[in-house]
C-alpha positions as CSV (number, residue, x, y, z in Angstrom):
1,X,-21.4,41.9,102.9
2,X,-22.9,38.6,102.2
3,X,-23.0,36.6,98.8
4,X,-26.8,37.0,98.6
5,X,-26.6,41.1,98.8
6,X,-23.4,41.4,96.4
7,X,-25.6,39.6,93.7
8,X,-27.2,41.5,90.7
9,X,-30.8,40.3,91.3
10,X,-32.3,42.5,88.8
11,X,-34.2,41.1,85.8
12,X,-31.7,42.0,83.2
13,X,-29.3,39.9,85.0
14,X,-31.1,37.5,86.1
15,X,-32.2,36.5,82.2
16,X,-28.2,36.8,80.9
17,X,-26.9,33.4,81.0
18,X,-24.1,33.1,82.3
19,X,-20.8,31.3,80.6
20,X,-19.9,27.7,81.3
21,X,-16.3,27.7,83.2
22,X,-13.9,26.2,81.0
23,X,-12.7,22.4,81.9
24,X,-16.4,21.7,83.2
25,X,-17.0,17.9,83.6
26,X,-19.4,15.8,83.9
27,X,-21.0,13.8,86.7
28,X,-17.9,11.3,86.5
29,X,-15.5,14.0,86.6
30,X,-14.9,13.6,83.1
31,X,-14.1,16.3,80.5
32,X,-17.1,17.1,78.4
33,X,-15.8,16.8,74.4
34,X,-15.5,20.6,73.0
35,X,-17.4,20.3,69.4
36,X,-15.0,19.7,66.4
37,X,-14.0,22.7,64.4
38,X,-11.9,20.5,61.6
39,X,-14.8,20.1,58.5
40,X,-16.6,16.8,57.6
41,X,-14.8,14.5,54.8
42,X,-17.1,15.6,51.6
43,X,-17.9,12.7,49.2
44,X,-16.8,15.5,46.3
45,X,-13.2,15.1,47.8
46,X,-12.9,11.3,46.5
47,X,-14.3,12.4,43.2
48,X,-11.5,13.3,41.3
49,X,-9.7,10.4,42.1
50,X,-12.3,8.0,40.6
51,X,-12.5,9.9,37.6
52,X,-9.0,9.7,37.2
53,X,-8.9,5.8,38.0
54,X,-11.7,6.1,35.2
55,X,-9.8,8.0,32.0
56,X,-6.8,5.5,33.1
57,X,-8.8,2.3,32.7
58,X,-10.1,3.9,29.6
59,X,-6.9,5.4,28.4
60,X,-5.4,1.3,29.0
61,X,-8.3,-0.3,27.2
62,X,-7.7,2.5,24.2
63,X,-4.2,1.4,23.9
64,X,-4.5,-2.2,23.8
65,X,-7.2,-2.1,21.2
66,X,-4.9,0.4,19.2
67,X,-1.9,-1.9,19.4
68,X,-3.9,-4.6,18.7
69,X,-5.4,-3.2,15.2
70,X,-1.6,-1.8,14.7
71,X,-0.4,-5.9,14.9
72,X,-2.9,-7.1,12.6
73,X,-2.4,-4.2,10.1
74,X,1.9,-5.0,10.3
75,X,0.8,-8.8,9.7
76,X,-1.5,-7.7,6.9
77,X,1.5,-5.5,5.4
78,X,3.9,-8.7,5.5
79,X,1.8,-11.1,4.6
80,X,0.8,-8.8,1.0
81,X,4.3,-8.1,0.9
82,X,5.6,-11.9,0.8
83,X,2.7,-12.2,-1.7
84,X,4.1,-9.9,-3.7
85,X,7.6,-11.1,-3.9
86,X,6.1,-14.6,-4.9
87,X,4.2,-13.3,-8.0
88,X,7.4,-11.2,-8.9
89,X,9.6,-14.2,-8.6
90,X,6.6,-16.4,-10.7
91,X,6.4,-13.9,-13.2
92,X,10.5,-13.7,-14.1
93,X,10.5,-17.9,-13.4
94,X,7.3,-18.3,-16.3
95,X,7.5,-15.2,-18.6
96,X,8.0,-16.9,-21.4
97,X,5.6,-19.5,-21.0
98,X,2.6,-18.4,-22.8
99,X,5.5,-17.3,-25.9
100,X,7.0,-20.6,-25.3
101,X,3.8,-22.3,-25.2
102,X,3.0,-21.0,-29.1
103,X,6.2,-21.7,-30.2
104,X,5.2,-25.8,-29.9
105,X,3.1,-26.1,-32.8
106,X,6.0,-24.2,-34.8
107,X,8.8,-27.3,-33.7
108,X,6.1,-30.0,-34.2
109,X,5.3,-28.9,-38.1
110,X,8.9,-28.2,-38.4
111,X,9.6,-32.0,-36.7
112,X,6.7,-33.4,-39.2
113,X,8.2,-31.8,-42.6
114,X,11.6,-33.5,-42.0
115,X,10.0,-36.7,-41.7
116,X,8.6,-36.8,-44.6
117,X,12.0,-39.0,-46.7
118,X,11.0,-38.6,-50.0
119,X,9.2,-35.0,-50.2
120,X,8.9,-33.2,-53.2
121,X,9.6,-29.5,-53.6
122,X,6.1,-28.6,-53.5
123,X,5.3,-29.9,-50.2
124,X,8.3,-28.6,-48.5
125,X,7.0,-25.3,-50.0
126,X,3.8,-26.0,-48.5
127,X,4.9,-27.1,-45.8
128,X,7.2,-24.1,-45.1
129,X,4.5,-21.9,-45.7
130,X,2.3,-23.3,-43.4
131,X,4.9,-23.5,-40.3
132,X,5.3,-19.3,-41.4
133,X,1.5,-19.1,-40.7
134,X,1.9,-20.8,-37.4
135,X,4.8,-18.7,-36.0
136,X,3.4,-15.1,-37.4
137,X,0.5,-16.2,-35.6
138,X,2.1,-17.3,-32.4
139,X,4.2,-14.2,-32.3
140,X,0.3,-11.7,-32.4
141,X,-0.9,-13.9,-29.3
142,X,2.3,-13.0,-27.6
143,X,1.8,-8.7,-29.1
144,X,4.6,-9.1,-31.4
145,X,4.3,-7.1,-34.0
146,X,6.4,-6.1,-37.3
147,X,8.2,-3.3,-38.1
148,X,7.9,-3.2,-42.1
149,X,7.7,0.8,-43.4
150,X,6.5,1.0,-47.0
151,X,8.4,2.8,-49.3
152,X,8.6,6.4,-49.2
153,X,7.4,6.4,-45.3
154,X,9.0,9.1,-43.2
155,X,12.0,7.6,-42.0
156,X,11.6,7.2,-38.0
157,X,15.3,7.4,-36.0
158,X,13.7,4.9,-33.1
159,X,12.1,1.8,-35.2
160,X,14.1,2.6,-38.4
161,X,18.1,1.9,-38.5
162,X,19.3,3.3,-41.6
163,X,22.3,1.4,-43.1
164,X,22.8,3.7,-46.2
165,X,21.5,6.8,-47.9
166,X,20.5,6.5,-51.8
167,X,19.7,8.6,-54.3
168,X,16.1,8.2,-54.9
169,X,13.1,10.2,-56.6
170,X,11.7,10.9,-53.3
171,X,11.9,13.1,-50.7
172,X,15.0,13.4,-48.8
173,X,14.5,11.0,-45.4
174,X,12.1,8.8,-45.9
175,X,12.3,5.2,-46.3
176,X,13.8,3.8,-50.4
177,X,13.8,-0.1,-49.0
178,X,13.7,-2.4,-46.1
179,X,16.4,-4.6,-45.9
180,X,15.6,-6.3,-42.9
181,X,12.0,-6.4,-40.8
182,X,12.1,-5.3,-36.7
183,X,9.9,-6.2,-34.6
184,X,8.0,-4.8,-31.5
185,X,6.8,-5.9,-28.5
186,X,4.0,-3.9,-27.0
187,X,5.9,-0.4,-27.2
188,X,9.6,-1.7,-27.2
189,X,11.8,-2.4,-29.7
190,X,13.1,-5.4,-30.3
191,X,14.8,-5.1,-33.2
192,X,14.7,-2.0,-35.7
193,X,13.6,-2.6,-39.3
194,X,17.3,-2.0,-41.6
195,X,16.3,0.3,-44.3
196,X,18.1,2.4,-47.0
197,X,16.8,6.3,-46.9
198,X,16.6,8.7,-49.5
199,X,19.2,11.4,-49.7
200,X,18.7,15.2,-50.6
201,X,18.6,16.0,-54.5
């Protein structure tokens, strides 16, 4: 039988292509390149990577600005602290010198009485007076204030310091005579007024 008459000539046949034989080449006897099956690189693969670069840079830039406000704030903190400690240490070194400042015009009047060699009584008296004026007045500016309780004043355990009990027409506890003034400064006591109390009947 010849190759011509073993050949399906009919039309369904003749339009069914037929397949390429594998390993076909080309003119030059070179293999023709099968299409790639491995996908194309997609631009969304490099995305993530950017946006992480992108929260790093940021994350970086957020901590140096952080550590930066964190340095001038510890600064800030030593620098009010030393502050601090130099008003402290000025304020024990020149307590007294507003109290000591008052007290001057006390010495000088003092100074200026002795002076005086032939002085009567009368102007010592005055003068004594008038230096008692100055340091009663000196010792208000500096809130120091007398503890004097009038007689027959409730008798008071933390300004009062009660050296004997009397018997007195009074009622029991309460102040008969003050022996000795105290003094306050502010709300402290610096010295509690001596006074003799009234006993029970």
């Amino acid at each position: 039988m010849s190759l011509l008459n073993s050949w399906d000539w009919s039309p369904v046949a003749l339009e069914r292509p037929h397949p390429a034989p594998e390993n076909m080449t080309n003119p030059e006897n070179e293999p023709i390149p099968s299409p790639s099956t491995e996908p194309a690189t997609s631009t969304t693969d490099v995305q993530p990577e950017t946006s992480a670069e992108a929260q790093l840079s940021d994350l970086q830039t957020r901590f140096t600005e952080l550590n930066d406000a964190f340095l001038r704030a510890r600064a800030e903190a030593e620098n009010t602290r030393r502050r601090a400690e130099e008003e402290v240490s000025k304020a024990r070194k020149y307590a007294v010198e507003s109290f000591a400042e008052s007290m001057l015009p006390v010495k000088d009047s003092l100074e200026a009485a002795i002076s005086i060699p032939a002085a009567t009584t009368e102007q010592m008296l005055e003068g004594v007076h008038a230096t008692l004026r100055q340091l009663s007045a000196a010792l208000v500016r500096n809130k120091v204030v007398e503890i004097n309780p009038p007689p027959a004043s409730r008798f008071d355990p933390h300004q009062h310091q009660a050296i004997s009990v009397v018997p007195a027409e009074q009622e029991p506890n309460t102040v008969v005579a003050v022996l000795q003034k105290g003094y306050m400064i502010a709300d402290r006591v610096l010295r509690p007024a001596l006074v003799t109390v009234s006993g029970s009947a």
